[in-house]
GUKEFI-510028 format. One line per 10 residues: number of its first residue (from 1); their letters; for each residue x, y, z negated of C-alpha. Coordinates in nm, 2 decimals, always signed. Layout:
// residues N
NUM	A	X Y Z | ... .
END
This chain:
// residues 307
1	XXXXXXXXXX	-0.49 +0.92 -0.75 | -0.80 +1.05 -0.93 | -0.80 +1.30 -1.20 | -0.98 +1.26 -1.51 | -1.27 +1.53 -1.40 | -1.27 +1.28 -1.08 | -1.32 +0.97 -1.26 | -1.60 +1.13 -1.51 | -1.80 +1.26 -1.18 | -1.81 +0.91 -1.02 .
11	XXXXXXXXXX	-1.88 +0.73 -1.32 | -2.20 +0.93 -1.33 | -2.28 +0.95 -0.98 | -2.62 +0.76 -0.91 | -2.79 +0.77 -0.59 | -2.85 +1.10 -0.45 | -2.86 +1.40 -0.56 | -2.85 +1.79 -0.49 | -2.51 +1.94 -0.61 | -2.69 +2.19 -0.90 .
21	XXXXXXXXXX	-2.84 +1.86 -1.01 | -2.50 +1.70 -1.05 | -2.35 +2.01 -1.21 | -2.59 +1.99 -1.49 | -2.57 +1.61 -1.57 | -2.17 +1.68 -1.56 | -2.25 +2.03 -1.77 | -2.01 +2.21 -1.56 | -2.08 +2.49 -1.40 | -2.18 +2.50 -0.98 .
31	XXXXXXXXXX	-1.89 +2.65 -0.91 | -1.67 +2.39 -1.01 | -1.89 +2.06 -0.96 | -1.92 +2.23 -0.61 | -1.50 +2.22 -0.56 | -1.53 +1.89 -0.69 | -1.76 +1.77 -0.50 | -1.55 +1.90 -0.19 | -1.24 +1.71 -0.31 | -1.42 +1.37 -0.35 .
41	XXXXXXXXXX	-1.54 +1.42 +0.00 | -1.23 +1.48 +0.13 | -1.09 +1.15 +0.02 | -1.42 +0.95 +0.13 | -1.57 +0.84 -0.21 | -1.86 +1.03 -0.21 | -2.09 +1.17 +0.11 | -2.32 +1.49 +0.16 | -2.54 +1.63 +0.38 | -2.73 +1.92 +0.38 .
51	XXXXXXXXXX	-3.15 +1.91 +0.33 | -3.24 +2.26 +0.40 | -3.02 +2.52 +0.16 | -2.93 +2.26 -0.10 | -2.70 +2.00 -0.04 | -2.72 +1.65 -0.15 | -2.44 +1.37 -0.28 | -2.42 +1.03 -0.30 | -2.16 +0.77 -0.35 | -2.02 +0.63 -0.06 .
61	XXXXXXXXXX	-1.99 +0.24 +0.02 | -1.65 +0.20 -0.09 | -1.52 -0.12 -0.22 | -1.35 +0.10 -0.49 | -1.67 +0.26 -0.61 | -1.82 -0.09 -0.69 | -1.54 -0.21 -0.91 | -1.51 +0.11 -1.11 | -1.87 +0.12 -1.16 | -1.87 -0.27 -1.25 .
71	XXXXXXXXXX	-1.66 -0.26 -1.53 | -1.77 +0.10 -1.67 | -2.13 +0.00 -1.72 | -2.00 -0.39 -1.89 | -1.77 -0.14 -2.11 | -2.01 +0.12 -2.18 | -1.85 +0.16 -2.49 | -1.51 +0.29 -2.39 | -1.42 +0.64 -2.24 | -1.30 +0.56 -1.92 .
81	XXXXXXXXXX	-1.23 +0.87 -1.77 | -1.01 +0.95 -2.00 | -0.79 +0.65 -1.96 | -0.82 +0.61 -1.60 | -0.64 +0.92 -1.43 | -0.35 +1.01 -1.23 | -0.01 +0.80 -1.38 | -0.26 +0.50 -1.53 | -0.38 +0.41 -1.20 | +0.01 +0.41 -1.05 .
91	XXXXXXXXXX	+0.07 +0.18 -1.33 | -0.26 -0.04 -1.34 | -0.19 -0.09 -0.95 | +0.15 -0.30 -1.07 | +0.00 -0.47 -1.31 | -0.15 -0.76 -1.16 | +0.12 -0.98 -1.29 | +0.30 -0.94 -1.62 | +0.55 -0.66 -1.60 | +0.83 -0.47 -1.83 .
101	XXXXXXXXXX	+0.81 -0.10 -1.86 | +1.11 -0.05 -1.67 | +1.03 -0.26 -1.41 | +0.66 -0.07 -1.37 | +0.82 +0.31 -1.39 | +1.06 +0.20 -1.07 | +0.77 +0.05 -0.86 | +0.58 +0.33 -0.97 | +0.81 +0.58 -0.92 | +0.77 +0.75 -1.25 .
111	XXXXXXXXXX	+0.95 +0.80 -1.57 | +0.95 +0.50 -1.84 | +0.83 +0.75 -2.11 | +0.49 +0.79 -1.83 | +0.41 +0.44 -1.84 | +0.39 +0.43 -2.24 | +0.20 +0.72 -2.26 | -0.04 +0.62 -1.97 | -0.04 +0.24 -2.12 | -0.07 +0.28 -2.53 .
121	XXXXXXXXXX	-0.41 +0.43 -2.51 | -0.48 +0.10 -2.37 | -0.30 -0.16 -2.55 | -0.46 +0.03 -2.87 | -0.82 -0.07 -2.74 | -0.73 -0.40 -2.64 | -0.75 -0.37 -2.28 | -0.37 -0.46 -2.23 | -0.14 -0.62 -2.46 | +0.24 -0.71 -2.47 .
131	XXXXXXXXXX	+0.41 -1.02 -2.46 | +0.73 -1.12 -2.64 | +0.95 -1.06 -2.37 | +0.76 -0.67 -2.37 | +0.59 -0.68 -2.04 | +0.26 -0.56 -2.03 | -0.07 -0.78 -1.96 | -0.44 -0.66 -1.88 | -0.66 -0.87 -2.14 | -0.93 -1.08 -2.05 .
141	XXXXXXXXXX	-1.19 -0.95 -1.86 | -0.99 -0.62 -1.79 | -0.77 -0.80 -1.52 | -1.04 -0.57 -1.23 | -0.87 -0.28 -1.35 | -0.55 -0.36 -1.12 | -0.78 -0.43 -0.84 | -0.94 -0.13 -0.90 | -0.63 +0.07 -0.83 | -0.55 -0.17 -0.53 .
151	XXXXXXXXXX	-0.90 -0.04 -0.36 | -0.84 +0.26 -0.48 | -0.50 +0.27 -0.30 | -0.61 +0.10 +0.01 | -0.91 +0.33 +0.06 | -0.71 +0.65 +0.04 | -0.46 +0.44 +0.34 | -0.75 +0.38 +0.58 | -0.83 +0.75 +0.53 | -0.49 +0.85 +0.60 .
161	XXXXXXXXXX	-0.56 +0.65 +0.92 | -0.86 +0.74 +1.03 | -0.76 +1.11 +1.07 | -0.59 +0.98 +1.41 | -0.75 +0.67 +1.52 | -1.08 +0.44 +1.45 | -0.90 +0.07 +1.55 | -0.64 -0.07 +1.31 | -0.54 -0.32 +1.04 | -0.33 -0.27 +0.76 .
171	XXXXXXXXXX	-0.08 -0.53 +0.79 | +0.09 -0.48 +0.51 | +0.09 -0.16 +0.19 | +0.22 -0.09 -0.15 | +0.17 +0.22 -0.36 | +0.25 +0.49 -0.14 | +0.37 +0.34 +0.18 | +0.17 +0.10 +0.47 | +0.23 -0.05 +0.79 | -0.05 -0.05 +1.05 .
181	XXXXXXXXXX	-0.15 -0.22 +1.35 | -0.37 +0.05 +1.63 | -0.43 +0.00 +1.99 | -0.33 +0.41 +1.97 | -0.07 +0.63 +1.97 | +0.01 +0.84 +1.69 | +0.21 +1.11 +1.68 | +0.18 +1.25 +1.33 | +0.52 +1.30 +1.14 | +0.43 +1.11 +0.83 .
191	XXXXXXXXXX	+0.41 +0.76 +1.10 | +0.76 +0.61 +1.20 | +0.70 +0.36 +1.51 | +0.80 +0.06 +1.42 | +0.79 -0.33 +1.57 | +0.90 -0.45 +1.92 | +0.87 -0.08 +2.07 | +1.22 +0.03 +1.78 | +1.37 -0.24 +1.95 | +1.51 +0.03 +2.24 .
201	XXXXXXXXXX	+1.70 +0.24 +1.95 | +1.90 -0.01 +1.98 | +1.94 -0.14 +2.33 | +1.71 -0.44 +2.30 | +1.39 -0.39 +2.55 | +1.13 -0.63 +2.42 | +0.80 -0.64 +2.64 | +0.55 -0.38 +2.44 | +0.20 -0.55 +2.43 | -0.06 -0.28 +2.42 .
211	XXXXXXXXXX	-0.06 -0.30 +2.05 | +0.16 -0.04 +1.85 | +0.30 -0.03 +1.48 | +0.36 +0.20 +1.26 | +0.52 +0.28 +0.91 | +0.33 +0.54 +0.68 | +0.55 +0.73 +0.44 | +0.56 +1.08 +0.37 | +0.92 +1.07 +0.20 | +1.09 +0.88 +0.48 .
221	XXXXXXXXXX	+1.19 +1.03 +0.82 | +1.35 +0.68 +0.96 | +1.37 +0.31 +0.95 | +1.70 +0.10 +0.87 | +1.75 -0.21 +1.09 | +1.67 -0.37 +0.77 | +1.35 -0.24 +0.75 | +1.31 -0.30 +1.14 | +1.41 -0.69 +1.10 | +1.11 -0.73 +0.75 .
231	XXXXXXXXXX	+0.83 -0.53 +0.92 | +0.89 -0.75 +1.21 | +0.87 -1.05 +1.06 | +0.54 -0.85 +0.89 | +0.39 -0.86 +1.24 | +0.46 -1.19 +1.31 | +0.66 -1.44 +1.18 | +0.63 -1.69 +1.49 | +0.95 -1.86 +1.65 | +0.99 -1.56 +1.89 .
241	XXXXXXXXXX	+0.96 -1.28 +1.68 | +1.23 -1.46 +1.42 | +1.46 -1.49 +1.73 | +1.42 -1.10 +1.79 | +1.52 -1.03 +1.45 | +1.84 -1.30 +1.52 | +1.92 -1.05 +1.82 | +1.90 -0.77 +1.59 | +2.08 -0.91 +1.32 | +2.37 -1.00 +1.59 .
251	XXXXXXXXXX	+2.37 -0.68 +1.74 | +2.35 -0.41 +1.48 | +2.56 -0.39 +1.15 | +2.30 -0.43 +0.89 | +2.38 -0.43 +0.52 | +2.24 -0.76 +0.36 | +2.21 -0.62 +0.06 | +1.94 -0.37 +0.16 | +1.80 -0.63 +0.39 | +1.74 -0.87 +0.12 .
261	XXXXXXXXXX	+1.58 -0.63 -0.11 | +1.36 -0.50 +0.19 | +1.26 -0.89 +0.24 | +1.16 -0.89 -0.11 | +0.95 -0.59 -0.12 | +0.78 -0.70 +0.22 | +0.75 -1.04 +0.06 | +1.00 -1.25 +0.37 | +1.27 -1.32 +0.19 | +1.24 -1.67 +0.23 .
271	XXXXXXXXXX	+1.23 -1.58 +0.64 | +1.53 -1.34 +0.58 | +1.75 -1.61 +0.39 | +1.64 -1.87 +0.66 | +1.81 -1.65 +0.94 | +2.10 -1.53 +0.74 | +2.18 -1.94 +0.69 | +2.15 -1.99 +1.04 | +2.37 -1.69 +1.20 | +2.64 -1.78 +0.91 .
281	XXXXXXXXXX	+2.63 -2.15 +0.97 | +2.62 -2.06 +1.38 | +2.27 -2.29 +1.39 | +2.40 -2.58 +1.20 | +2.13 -2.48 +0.93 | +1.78 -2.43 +1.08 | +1.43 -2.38 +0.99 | +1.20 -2.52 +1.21 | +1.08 -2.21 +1.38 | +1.43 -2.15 +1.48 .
291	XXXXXXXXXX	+1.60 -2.23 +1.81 | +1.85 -2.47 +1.87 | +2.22 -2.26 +1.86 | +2.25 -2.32 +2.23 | +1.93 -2.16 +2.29 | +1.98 -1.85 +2.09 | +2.31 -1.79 +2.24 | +2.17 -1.84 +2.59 | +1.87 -1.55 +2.48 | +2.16 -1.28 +2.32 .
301	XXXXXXX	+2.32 -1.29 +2.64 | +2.05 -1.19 +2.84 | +2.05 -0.91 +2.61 | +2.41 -0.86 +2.59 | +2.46 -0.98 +2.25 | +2.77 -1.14 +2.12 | +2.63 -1.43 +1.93 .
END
């Protein structure tokens, strides 16, 4: 996320201009609008080029760029770069639905005590307030803010991406984490393969289409079936991909306790708890999408699973 020097620079940033230019609008000195400037580059908010011996800046086309600079010239009046740095943005990004303290600090991954201190400076200028039941609320007209950490997010994710290929879709991305879609290989540590290709971990060949998945994290170095069966259902949550997950489900021991809070962080639990009813009631309960029991059972033994 940006630091508050960050935020300032972009908040100022208008059309183009030579770096010693910048440094004196920012009153900071070359050396340091100079490292600055190199850092925004790096994460694709800002672009340079060289005219001659000076070089020139300008603010990218980001989505992100738009929104911040949106709702800092409509609320001139507040100092935005110092509310809108590193822990504020991890929060503002959960806060497009009321939410408790708690409940932010463990999607955020940070101490309680970091989302008072990164929220009161709001609430006391009226940009968020609390609700009876304590959860937190952007105000009125400050609801952008939370998008504006989404972009922010998803930006920083496509150039995570775009360091190894140009063709992909996000399918699917929280905070720190994302599943994508490429026609490429990638090979990079930090990208788990994921979708019908993890089938063969554990004996079930599914045909691989020339499209590949993958699961971005830098603090994870493998997938759960769990996992496995929600980024599936991710992908595609057609009739055939659903009976792939049954096969998995059948054939590996999976702990339905994780799977169900993995469904609910992918947003499928209502997929998940349709093919949890259907292997416990052996097909008497079906969603629509589902195969008839007979069907299913026909499909795990040509895969040599004991439905």
């Amino acid at each position: 996320m940006l630091t508050e020097g960050e935020v300032r620079a972009l908040t100022v940033l208008h059309g183009e201009q030579t770096v010693s230019e910048f440094a004196t609008q920012l009153d900071r000195s070359l050396s340091y609008t100079s490292e600055l400037v190199d850092r925004l580059e790096a994460t694709g908010l800002v672009e340079t080029r060289r005219q001659g011996k000076t070089k020139q800046i300008r603010p990218s086309d980001a989505k992100a760029l738009e929104l911040l600079a949106d709702i800092t010239q409509e609320y001139s009046h507040i100092e935005w770069p110092e509310l809108l740095s590193g822990a504020t943005f991890r929060v503002l990004y959960y806060l497009e639905t009321p939410r408790v303290a708690m409940e932010l600090a463990r999607r955020a991954n940070i101490h309680r005590s970091t989302v008072h201190r990164a929220l009161d400076p709001l609430q006391h200028r009226g940009i968020i307030y609390k609700t009876d039941e304590d959860a937190y609320v952007l105000n009125e007209g400050f609801e952008q803010l939370s998008t504006l950490a989404r972009e922010l997010v998803h930006h920083d994710h496509c150039q995570t991406v775009e360091q190894h290929t140009d063709t992909y879709t996000i399918l699917w991305e929280s905070l720190d984490e994302f599943l994508v879609q490429t026609a490429d290989e990638i090979t990079a540590e930090d990208f788990l393969s994921t979708g019908p290709e993890r089938f063969q971990t554990y004996d079930l060949p599914l045909l691989a289409r020339d499209r590949r998945y993958y699961f971005h994290s830098e603090t994870m170095n493998d997938l759960s079936p769990a996992m496995l069966c929600c980024h599936m259902l991710v992908i595609d949550s057609g009739a055939r991909t659903q009976s792939y997950c049954l096969l998995l489900l059948s054939h590996v021991d999976v702990d339905r306790d994780e799977l169900r809070d993995q469904a609910t962080k992918y947003g499928v639990d209502d997929l998940v708890e349709d093919l949890l009813t259907y292997l416990d009631t052996s097909g008497e309960e079906r969603a629509s999408r589902l195969p008839e029991w007979e069907e299913f059972q026909e499909l795990a033994a040509d895969y040599g699973v004991s439905a």
